[in-house]
N, C-alpha and C positions, 0 to 999 in steps of 0.2 A: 665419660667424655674421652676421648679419642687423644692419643698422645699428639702432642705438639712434634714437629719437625727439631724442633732443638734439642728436644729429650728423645728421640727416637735415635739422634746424631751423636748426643754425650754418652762420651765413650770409646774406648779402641774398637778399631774397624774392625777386626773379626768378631768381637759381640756384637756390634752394628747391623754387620752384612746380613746373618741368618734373621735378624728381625724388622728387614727391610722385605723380605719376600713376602708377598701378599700385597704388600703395601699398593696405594694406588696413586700415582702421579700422573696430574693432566696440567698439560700444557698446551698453546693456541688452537684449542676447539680439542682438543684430545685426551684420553684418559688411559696409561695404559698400567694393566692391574704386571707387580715385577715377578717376574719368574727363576729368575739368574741374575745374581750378583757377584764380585772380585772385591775381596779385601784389599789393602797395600798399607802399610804401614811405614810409610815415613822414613826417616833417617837409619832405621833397623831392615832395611827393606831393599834390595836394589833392583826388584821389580819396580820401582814406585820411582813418582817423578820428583819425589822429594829426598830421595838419596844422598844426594851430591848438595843438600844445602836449599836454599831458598834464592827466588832468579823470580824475574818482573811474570814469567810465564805460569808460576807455580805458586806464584803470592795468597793464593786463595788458599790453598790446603793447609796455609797454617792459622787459620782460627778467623773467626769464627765458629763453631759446628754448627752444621745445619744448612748451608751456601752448597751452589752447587758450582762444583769447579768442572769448567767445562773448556777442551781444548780441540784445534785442529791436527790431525794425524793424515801423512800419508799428502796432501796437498788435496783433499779431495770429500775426508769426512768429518764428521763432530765426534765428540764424544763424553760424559758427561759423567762426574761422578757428586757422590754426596761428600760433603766434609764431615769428619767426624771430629771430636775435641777428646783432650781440652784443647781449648786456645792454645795459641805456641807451641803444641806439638801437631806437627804434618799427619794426616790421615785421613785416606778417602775410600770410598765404597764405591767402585765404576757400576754403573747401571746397565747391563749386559743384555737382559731379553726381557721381554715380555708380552701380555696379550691384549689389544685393543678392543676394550669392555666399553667405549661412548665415543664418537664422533667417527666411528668406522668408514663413512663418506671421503671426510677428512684423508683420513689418514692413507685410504686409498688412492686419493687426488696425487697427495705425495709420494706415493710409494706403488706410479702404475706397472700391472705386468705381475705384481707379487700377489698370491696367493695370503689371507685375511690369517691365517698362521704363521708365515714369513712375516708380514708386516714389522714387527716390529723385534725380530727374531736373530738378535747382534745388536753388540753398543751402536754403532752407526745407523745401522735400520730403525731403531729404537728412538736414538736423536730426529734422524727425519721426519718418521712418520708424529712426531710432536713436535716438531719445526723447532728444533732447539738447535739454535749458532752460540757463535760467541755471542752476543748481547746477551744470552741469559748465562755466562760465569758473574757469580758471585751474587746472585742473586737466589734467595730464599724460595724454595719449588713447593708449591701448591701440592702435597703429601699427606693423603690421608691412610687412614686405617682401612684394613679389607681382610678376607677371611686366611690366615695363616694357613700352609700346606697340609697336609697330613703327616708325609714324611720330606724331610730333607736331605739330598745329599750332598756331600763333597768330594773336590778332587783339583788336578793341577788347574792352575791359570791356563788361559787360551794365549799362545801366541808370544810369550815371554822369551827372550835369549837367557836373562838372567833369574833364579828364583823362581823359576816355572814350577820346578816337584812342588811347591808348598800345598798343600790342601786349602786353599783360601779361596777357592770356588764354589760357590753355595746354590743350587737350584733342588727349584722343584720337582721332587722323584717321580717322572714319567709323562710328566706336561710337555705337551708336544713342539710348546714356542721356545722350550730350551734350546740356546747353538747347538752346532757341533761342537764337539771337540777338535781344536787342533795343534797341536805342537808347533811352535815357532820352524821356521822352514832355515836350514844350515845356510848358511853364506857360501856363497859362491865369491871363488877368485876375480878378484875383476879382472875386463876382456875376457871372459867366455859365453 
């Protein structure tokens, strides 16, 4: 029998994360099998949204495990992670890439112009092409079992000011729906 989502969740997010690849999440008419996941770790963490304490925006990442905390970034995307536990300590697994294995139609409808590789190929491409908004924070994600990698690797976070070097990026070694890589972009002075 195929681990449940709350046992697959219990636990600190870096054992979480590598055993979340494979895994297959479908959500409104979609399925996509994950290829790249982000650890974050809580109040030891200052990549993570739960750093700085607990706020109405970040309430899910402290427990249950198993919920998916899912936010708006940027005024424009989604983005979705798994909680992981115990209860009461903050910890999530951001859902980074993967490949649309059932409702391909779908997911194209959402996501036209992309290439069946892109689809769902970044947290945000990821959300859309499974039509994941806020309605589904904190809600329990339809997560089954599927065939683990061969090999897995790690390396920095995508996109982080803080906490980037960790190795708490987990994908599958040479699957083509992995992101890129990209390091957080320096700040510019404002007016320039």
């Amino acid at each position: 029998m195929p681990p449940t989502v709350n046992a697959w969740a219990e636990g600190d997010p870096l054992e979480v994360a590598p055993r979340l690849l494979g895994a297959v999440l479908t959500h409104g008419g979609v399925s996509v099998r994950l290829t790249e996941v982000e650890a974050y770790a809580g109040p030891d963490d200052p990549g993570s949204h739960a750093f700085r304490g607990r706020t109405p925006r970040n309430e899910v990442m402290f427990g249950p495990p198993g919920r998916l905390y899912v936010y708006f970034v940027y005024g424009m995307h989604h983005c979705a992670n798994l909680v992981t536990g115990p209860e009461g300590e903050p910890g999530a697994v951001l859902l980074r890439a993967g490949e649309v294995v059932g409702g391909l139609d779908t997911a194209r409808v959402r996501r036209p112009g992309s290439t069946d590789r892109d689809l769902a190929r970044g947290p945000a491409r990821l959300c859309r092409a499974l039509g994941i908004d806020l309605a589904a924070n904190a809600t329990a994600p339809d997560l089954t079992a599927g065939e683990p990698p061969r090999e897995v690797s790690t390396g920095p976070r995508v996109g982080l000011r803080h906490a980037a070097e960790r190795p708490w990026r987990f994908w599958s070694t040479g699957d083509p729906t992995v992101s890129t890589y990209r390091p957080a972009a320096p700040r510019r002075p404002a007016g320039r």
